[in-house]
C-alpha positions, 0 to 999 in steps of 0.5 A: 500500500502507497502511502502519501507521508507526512510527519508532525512534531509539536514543540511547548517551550516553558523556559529561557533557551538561554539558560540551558545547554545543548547536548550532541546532536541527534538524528531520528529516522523512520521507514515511511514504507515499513510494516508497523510494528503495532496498531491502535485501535480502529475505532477510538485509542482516544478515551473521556471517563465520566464518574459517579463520585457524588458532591459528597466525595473530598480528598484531602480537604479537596471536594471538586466533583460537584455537579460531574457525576454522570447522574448529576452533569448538565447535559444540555452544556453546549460546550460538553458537546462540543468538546467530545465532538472535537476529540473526535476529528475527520469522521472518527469516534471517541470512546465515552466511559460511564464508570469508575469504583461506585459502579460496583455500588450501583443498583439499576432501576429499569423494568424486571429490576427486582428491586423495590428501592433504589436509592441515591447516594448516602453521605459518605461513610467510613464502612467501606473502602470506597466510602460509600454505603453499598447499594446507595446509588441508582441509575433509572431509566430516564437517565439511561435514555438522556445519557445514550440520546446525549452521545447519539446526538454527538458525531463519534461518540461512543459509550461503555458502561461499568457493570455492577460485579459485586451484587448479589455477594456477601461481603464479610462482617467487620466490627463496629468501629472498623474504618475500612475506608482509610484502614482496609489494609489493616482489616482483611473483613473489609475486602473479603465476599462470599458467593456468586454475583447475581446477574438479575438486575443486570439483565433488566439494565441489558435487556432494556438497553436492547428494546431501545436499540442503544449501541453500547460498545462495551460492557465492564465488568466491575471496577478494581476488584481482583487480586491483591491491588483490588480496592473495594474486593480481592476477588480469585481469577478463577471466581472473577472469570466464571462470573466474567463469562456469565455477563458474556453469554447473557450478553450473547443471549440478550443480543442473540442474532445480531450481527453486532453485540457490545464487547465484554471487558475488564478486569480494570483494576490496578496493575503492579505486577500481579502477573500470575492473576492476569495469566489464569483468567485470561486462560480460564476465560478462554476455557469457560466462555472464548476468552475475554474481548478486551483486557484494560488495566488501571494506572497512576504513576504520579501516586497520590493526589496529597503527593508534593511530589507529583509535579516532579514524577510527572516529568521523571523519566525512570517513574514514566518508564514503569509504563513499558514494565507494566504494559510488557508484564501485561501484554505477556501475560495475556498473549502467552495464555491465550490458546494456540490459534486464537486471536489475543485480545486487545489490551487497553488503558482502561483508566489513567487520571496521573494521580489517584484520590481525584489528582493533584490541583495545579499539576494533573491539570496543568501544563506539567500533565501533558508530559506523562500523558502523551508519553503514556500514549506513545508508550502502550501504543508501542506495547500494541494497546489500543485504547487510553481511557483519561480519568476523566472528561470532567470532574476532580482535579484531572478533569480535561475540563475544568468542573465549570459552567463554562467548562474551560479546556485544560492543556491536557485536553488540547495535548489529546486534540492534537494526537487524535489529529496527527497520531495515525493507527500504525505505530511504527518503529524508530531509529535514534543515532543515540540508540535511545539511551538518553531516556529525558529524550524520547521518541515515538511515530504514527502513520496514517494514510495521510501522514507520518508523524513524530512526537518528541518530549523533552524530560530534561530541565536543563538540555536542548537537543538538536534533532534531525529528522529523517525519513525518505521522500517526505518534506517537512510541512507545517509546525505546531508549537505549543508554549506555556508561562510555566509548568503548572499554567492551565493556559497554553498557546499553539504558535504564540496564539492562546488556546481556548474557547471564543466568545461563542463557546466553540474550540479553535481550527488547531489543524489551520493554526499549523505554521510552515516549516522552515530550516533543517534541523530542529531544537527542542528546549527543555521541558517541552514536546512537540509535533512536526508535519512533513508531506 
């Protein structure tokens, strides 16, 4: 296949280029006809999470998730619409998640439900882990209909729900006075359940779903709940893969005769280095049901909103490279146990928010952010993942927008517009005259039909690097440089321009907004990451 090639690179300067020095020039090269060396998913990598968490739910003297939760949010906002339709550019799609750690909390009230009360969320309470009573929050009918006729009327949008895995299990009995929300480590009751999951009421939600014809793309199957990182459960593999596969063959069942039905995924959960727990469901999966369609894991590498550190991690490059650990151990687990002759399934990034317990004010939505996630990006793309779900669209301190009436963007939110841009589906493999050993430098390539694209970050504080980019037949093109006032600005500038919404509330043409290119060889200051086009 010919492609018409083109390379992108955007540059985000935050310091004085006077003040630093310039390592030895580096060179970096792609074939432009070589076979990829992995490929992102074909409908979305691309991926906005929408929570439950209620008012209610503070961190650290931090509440900022009013009004966010997926059962509160005001979905006539204009702007909210407007920016999942951006994310989704030249007729793509974009994954909208509807989860997080209450969907295991969750009853839903739909017909054959059987359940008499559904009830809203309690105020918060320290009898479990989560911090909330089990059984205290409900989705009804009338907001299963806006929230499928919200993204149905948004091109691209595409939705996945996180499926109740705990209803129906005992969780054990813990003394009176036990925390388990802060203690749970301390108190085995607190994350210990007996029997199986009972699938009723999930079977009213799906069946509901198939009567009103709503395209769902994919069911989860509960939330943080396996092995020894599971937050609210530590559910077996073998316990977790039999009641994976009942939600898979009602889903079947419910579906049955239709040319598409919607993927069942899961276990996302925490990943830190529980391979052996991966292997065996991914076999046992296959034994009992045809093997999982979708594997997603969860990942927070800056580690805990409270962390003064954060900032700092966000930008270590022995602290981003925990992703190739993590997404190898992952990937080796799934593709070594799956039987000969059948396909792996994907694997996806099913959360990643940078800092868990709701982020980190001033750096997980700042410009900082920018630099674990598009390094997250080229990372797990190159391990053959094919999704990367940001925790989340709106709400807590990681929002891609800000938990506003306005919903202002936040640099992050533009850092993902220009990768769905100029990122294409085929990974392709890199070639540095340094032989990648200076790890503040790194390096990644996408090719669409249209193009050949380069992201380049620069980790380091204090050194430029010098770069010549190579790859036969193409012309450099156009330029996007993006610039900050400093590492935790919420305001960025694409070629001196500031980013944002105009007075009507619409988001900018950044493909018009590209400069020519001029000059061979290109300098990339400290602290910053680009894209560059070539055709």
């Amino acid at each position: 296949m010919l492609y018409a090639t083109s390379l992108t690179l955007c540059l985000i300067l935050t310091i004085d280029p006077s003040t630093s020095t310039t390592a030895s020039p580096i060179t970096v090269s792609v074939d432009p006809t070589s076979s990829p060396i992995a490929q992102t998913s074909s409908t979305s990598f691309g991926c906005l999470a929408l929570d439950w968490w209620p008012a209610s739910k503070c961190d650290y003297d931090w509440c900022p998730w009013a009004g966010s939760s997926f059962l509160e949010l005001d979905l006539d906002n204009k702007v909210l619409k407007k920016a999942i339709g951006f994310l989704a550019p030249n007729d793509s799609s974009i994954f909208l998640r509807l989860g997080g750690s209450l969907c295991d909390f969750v009853r839903y009230d739909f017909p054959g439900s059987h359940y008499d009360e559904c009830r809203d969320f309690s105020d918060p309470t320290n009898t479990t882990r989560v911090g909330y009573e089990l059984g205290s929050g409900c989705l009804r009918t009338d907001r299963w209909d806006q929230l499928n006729g919200f993204c149905s009327d948004i091109p691209g949008c595409t939705l996945i729900f996180g499926i109740n895995a705990l209803i129906g299990r005992t969780n054990s009995t813990c003394d009176a006075d036990t925390n388990c929300h802060w203690e749970s480590n301390d108190h085995p009751c607190c994350t210990e359940w007996s029997g199986n999951w009972n699938s009723s009421n999930t079977e009213a939600l799906l069946r509901y779903t198939k009567t009103q014809d709503y395209s769902i793309y994919a069911f989860e199957f509960g939330n943080e709940l396996i092995g020894e990182s599971g937050i609210q459960a530590k559910l077996d593999a073998d316990t977790y893969s039999t009641d994976f596969c009942v939600l898979k063959n009602l889903i079947n069942d419910v579906w049955s005769g239709e040319e598409t039905k919607p993927k069942v995924v899961g276990p996302d959960n925490n990943y830190s280095g529980d391979d052996q727990w991966y292997r065996d469901f991914t076999s046992l999966t296959f034994e009992k049901c045809g093997g999982p369609d979708v594997v997603t894991w969860h990942q927070y590498l800056l580690g805990a909103g409270v962390d003064s550190a954060a900032d700092e991690k966000s930008r270590d490059p022995n602290v981003l490279d925990k992703q190739i650990k993590n997404g190898e151990g992952i990937k080796a687990a799934v593709y070594e146990n799956t039987p000969e002759g059948e396909t792996p399934p994907e694997i996806w990034m099913g959360e990643a928010g940078g800092a868990y317990n709701s982020g980190r004010p001033g750096v997980t939505d700042a410009f900082t952010s920018s630099f674990w996630y598009l390094d997250g990006f080229g990372i797990l793309s190159e391990n053959n993942e094919q999704t990367f779900c940001r925790q989340t669209l709106v709400g807590g301190n990681y929002g891609l927008l800000e938990n506003t009436d306005e919903k202002n963007p936040n640099p992050d939110f533009f850092a993902l517009a220009l990768w769905q841009n100029l990122m294409g589906q085929d990974v392709m493999e890199v070639t540095r005259s340094d032989d990648g050993e200076d790890r503040n430098f790194r390096v990644y390539s996408h090719r669409s039909e249209e193009q050949l694209t380069f992201l380049l970050i620069n980790l380091n504080n204090e050194t430029s690097y010098e770069v010549e980019l190579q790859a036969e037949g193409m012309e450099r093109f156009k330029d996007f440089t993006v610039t900050a006032e400093g590492l935790s600005s919420q305001t960025i500038y694409l070629n001196g321009v500031e980013l944002g919404l105009n007075g009507e509330g619409d988001f900018p043409n950044i493909m018009e907004m590209g400069v020519d290119a001029e000059g061979g060889s290109i300098t990339i200051q400290p602290l910053t990451y680009g894209f560059y086009t070539f055709n």
